[in-house]
C-alpha positions as YAML, in Angstrom:
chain: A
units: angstrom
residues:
- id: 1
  name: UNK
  ca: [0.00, 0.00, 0.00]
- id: 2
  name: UNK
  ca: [2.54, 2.24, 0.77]
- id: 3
  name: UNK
  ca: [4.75, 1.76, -2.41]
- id: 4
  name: UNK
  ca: [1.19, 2.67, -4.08]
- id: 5
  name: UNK
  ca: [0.82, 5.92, -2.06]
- id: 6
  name: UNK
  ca: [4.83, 7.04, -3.18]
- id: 7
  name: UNK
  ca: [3.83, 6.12, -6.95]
- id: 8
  name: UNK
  ca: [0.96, 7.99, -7.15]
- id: 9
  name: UNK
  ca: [2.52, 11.05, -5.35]
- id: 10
  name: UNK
  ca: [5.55, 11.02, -7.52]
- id: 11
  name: UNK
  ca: [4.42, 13.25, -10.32]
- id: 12
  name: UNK
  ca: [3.39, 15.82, -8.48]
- id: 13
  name: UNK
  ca: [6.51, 15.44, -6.23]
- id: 14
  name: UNK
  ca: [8.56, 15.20, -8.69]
- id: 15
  name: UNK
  ca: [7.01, 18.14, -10.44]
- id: 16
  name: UNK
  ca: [7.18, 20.51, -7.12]
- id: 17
  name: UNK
  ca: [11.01, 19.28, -7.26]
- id: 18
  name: UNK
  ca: [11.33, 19.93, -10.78]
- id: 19
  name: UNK
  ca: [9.90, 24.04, -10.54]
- id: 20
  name: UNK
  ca: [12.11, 24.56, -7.51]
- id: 21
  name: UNK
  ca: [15.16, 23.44, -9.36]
- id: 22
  name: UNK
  ca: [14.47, 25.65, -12.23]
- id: 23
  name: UNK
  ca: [14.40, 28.60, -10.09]
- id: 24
  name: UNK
  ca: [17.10, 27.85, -8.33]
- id: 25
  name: UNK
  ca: [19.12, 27.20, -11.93]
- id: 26
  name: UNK
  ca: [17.61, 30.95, -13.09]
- id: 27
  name: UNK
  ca: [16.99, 33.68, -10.75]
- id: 28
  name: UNK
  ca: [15.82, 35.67, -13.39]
- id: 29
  name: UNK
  ca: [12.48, 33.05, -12.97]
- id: 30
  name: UNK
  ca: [12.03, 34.08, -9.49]
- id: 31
  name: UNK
  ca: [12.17, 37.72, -10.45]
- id: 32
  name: UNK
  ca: [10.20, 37.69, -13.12]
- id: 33
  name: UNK
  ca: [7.74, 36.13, -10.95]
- id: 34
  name: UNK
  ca: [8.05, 38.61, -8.36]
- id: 35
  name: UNK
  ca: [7.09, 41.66, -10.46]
- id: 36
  name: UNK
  ca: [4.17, 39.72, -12.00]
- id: 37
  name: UNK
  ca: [2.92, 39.11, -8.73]
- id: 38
  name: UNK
  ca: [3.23, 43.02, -7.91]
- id: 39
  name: UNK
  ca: [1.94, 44.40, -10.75]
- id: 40
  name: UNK
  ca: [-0.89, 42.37, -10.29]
- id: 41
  name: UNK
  ca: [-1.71, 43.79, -6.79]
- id: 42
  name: UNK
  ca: [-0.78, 47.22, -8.00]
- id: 43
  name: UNK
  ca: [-3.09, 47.36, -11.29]
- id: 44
  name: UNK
  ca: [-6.23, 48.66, -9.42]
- id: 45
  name: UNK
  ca: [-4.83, 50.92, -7.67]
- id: 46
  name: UNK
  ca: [-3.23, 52.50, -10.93]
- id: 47
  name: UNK
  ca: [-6.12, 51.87, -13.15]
- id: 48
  name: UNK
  ca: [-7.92, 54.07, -10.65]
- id: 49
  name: UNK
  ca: [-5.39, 56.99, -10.63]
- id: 50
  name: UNK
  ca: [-4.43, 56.87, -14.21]
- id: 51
  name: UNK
  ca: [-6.28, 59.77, -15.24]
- id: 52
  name: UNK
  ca: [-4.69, 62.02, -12.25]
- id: 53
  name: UNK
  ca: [-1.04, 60.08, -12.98]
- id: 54
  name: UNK
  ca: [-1.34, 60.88, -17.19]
- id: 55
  name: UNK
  ca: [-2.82, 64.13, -17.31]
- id: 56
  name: UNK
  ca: [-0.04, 66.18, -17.31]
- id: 57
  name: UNK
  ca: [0.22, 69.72, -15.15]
- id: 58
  name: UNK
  ca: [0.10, 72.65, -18.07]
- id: 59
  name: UNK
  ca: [3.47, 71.79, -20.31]
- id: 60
  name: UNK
  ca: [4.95, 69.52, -18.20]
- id: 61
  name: UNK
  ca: [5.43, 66.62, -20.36]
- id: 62
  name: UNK
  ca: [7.18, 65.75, -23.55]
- id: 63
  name: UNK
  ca: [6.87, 63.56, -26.84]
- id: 64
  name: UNK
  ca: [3.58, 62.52, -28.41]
- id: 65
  name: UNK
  ca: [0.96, 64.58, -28.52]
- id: 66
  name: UNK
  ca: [-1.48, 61.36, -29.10]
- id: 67
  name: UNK
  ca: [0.35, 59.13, -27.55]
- id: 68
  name: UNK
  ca: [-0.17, 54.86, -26.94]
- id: 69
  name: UNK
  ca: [1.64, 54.92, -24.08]
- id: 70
  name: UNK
  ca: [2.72, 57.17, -21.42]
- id: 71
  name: UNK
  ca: [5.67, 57.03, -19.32]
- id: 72
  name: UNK
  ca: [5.46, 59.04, -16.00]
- id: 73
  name: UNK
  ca: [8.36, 60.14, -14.01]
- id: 74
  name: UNK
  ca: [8.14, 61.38, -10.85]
- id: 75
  name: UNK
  ca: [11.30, 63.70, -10.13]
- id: 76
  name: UNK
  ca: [13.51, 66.03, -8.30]
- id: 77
  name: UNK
  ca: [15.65, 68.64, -9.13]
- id: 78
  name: UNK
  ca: [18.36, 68.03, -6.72]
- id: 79
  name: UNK
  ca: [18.17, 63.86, -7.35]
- id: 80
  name: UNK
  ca: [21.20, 62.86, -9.17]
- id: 81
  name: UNK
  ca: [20.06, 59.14, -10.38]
- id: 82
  name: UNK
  ca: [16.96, 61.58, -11.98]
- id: 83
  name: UNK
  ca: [19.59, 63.18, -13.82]
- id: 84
  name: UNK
  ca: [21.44, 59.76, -13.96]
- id: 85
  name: UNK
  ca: [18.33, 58.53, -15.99]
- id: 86
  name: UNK
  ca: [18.10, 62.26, -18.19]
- id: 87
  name: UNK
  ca: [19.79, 60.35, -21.19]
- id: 88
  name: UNK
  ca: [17.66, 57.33, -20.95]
- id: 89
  name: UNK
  ca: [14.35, 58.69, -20.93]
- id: 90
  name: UNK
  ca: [15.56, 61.12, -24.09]
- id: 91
  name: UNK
  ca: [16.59, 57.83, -25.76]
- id: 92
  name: UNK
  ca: [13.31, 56.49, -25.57]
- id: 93
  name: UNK
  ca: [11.60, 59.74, -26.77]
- id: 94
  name: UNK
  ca: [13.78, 59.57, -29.64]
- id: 95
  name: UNK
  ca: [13.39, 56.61, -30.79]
- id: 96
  name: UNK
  ca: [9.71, 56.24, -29.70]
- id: 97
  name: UNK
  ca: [7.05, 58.31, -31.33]
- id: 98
  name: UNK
  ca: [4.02, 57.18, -29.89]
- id: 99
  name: UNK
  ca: [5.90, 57.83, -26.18]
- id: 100
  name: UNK
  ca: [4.62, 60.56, -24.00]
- id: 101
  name: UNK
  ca: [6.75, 61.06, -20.77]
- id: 102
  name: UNK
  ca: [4.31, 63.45, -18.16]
- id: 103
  name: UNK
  ca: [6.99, 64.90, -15.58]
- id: 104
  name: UNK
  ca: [5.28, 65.05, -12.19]
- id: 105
  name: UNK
  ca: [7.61, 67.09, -9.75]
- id: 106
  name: UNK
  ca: [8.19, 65.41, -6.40]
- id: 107
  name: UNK
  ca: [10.61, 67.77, -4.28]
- id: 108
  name: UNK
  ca: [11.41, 65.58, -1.26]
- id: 109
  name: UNK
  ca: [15.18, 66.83, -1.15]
- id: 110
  name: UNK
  ca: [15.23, 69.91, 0.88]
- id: 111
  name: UNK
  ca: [13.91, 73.83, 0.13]
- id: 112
  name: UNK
  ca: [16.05, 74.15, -3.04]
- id: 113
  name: UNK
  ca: [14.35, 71.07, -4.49]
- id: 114
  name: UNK
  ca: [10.79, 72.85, -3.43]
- id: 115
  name: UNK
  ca: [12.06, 76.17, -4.55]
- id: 116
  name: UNK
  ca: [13.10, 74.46, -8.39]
- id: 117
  name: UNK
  ca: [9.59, 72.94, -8.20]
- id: 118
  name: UNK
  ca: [7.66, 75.58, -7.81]
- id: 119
  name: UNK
  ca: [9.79, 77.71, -10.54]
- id: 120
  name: UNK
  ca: [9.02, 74.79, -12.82]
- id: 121
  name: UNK
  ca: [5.57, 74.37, -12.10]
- id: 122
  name: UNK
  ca: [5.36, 78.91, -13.07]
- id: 123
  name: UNK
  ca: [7.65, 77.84, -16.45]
- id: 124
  name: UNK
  ca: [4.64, 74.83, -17.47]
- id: 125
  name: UNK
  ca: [2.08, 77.28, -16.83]
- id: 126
  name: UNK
  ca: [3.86, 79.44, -19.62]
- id: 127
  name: UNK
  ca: [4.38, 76.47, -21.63]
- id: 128
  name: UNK
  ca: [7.91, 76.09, -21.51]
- id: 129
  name: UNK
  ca: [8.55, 73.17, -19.06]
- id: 130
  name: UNK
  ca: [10.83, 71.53, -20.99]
- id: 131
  name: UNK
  ca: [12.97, 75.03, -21.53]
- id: 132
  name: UNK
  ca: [13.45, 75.14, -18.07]
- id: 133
  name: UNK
  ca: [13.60, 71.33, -16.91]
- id: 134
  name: UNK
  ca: [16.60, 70.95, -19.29]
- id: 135
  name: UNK
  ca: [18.43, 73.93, -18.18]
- id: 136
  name: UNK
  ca: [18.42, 73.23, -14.24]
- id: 137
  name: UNK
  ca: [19.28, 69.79, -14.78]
- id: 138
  name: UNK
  ca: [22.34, 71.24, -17.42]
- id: 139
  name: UNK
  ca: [23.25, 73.93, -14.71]
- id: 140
  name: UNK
  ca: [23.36, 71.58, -11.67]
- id: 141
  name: UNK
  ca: [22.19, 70.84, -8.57]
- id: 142
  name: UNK
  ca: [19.49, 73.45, -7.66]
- id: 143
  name: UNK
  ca: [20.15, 76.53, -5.74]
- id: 144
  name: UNK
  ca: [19.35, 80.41, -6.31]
- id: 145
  name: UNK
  ca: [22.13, 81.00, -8.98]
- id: 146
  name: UNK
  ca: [21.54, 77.80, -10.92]
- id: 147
  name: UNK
  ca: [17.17, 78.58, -10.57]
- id: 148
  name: UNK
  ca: [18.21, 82.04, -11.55]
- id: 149
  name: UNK
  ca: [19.97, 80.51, -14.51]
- id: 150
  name: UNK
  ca: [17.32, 78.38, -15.43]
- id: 151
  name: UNK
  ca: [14.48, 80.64, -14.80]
- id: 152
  name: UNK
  ca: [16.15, 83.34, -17.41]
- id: 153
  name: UNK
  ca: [16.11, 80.11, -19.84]
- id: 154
  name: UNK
  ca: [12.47, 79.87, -19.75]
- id: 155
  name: UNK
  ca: [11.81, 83.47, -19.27]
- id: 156
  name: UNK
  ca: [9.99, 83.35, -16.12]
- id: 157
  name: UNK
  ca: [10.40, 84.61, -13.00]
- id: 158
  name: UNK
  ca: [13.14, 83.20, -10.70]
- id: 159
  name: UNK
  ca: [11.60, 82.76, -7.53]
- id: 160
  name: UNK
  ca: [7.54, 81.81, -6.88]
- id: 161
  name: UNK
  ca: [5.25, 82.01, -4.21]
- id: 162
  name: UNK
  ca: [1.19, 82.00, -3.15]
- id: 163
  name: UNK
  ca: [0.97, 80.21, -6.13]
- id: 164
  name: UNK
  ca: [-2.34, 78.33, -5.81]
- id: 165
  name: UNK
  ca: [-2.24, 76.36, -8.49]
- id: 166
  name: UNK
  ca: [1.45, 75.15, -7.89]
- id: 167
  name: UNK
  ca: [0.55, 74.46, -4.49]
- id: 168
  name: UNK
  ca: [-2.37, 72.40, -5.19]
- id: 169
  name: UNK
  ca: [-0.35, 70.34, -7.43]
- id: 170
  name: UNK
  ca: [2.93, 69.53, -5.77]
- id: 171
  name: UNK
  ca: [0.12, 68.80, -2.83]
- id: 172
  name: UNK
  ca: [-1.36, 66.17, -5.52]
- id: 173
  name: UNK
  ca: [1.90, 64.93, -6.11]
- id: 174
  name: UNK
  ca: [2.56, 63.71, -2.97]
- id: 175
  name: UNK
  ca: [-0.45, 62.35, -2.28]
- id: 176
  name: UNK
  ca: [-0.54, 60.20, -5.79]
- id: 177
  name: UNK
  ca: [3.50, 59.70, -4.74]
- id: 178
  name: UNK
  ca: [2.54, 58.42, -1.15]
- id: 179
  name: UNK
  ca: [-0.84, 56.10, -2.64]
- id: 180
  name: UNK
  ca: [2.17, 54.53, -5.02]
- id: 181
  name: UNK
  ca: [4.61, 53.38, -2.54]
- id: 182
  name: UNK
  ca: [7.27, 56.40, -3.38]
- id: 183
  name: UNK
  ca: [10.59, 55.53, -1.76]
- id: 184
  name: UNK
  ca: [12.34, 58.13, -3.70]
- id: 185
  name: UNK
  ca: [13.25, 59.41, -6.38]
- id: 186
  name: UNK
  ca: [13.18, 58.89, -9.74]
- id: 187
  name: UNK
  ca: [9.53, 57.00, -9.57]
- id: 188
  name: UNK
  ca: [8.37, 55.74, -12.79]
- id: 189
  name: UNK
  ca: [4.61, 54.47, -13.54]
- id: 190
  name: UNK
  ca: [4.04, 52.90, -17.11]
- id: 191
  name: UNK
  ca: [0.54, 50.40, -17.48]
- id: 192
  name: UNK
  ca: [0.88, 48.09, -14.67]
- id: 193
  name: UNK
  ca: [4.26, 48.75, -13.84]
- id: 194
  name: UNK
  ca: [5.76, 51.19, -10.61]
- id: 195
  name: UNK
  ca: [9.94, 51.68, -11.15]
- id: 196
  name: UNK
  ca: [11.44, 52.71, -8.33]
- id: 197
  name: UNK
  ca: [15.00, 54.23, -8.74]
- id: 198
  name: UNK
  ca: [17.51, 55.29, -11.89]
- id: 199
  name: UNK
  ca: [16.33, 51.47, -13.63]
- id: 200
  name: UNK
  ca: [18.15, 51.89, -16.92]
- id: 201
  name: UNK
  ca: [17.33, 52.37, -20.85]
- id: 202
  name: UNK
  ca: [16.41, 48.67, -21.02]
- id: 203
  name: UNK
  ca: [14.38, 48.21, -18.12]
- id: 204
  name: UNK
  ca: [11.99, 51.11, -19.19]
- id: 205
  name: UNK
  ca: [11.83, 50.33, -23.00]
- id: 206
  name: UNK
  ca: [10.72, 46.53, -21.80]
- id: 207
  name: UNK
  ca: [8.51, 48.32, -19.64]
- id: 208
  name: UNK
  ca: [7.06, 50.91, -22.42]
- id: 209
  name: UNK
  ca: [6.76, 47.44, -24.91]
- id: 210
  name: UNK
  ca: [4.60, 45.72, -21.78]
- id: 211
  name: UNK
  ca: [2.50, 48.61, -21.36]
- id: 212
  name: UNK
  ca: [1.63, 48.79, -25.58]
- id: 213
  name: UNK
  ca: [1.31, 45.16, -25.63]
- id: 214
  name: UNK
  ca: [-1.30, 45.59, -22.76]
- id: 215
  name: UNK
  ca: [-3.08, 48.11, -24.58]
...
């Protein structure tokens, strides 16, 4: 009887055995796994925000103006894997037509970072975000000459404040930031999918192709 027992359990034994060898022979299943098992439990909450993550504040965004997809980066001024990932994300925008990238400032670095955020925030309103997001990052870490700098860029003023509007979003921001899980920045949300940190070219492309594939 009991030799019957073992010989009917052996398939699924030897199954169970089989999986756990393949994992431990490829990491990459166990990871892959992982983040399939996250976005899942992420996916309502996003689908529920997307509208308030995609809808971009004024100018702030870049690349398609119908887009498929869209790529949104949380950010700070004073972060250096944000600017760390600067060349990445322009990559993809180049080569990527159907790509919109909706910049949603997240100043969690001190008052220079809130200072650059709320001189950004004025520049969108004009409708020249991207004149002044690309000349603080090319001028350096935020402060009042390098604000100054890039405020002159965009031809707006260089400092900001009782700003409703700007108040009420950076407010947003957070509060979007905090419902995601934000442990810092850069934050990227594309479909399903919540990046945390400077991830690389490759790991947002794949992450832009999952998100089209998804529809």
């Amino acid at each position: 009887m009991t030799a019957l027992i073992l010989f009917a359990a052996a398939p699924q034994f030897l199954a169970k055995r089989m999986v756990r060898e393949g994992m431990l022979a490829d990491p990459q299943i166990l990871a892959e796994a992982a983040d399939a098992l996250r976005d899942r439990d992420t996916a309502p909450m996003l689908a529920a925000n997307r509208a308030a993550l995609e809808t971009p504040f004024a100018s702030s965004w870049k690349g398609a103006d119908k887009p498929d997809v869209v790529l949104v980066e949380f950010f700070d001024y004073a972060c250096g894997y944000c600017k760390a990932s600067l060349p990445h994300v322009e990559q993809l925008l180049n080569e990527d037509k159907g790509l919109r990238v909706v910049y949603r400032e997240f100043p969690i670095l001190g008052a220079d970072s809130v200072a650059a955020a709320r001189v950004s925030l004025a520049a969108s309103k004009a409708g020249r975000f991207k004149q002044y997001h690309d000349a603080l990052f090319e001028a350096g870490r935020p402060g009042p000459q390098t604000i100054a700098a890039a405020a002159q860029a965009a031809n707006v003023p260089p400092v900001i404040s009782d700003a409703a509007d700007i108040e009420a979003e950076l407010k947003r921001n957070f509060e979007l930031a905090s419902q995601l899980g934000a442990s810092g920045t850069p934050m990227f949300v594309v479909g399903d999918r919540i990046l945390h940190g400077a991830v690389g070219y490759e790991e947002l492309k794949k992450a832009v192709a999952n998100a089209r594939r998804r529809g």
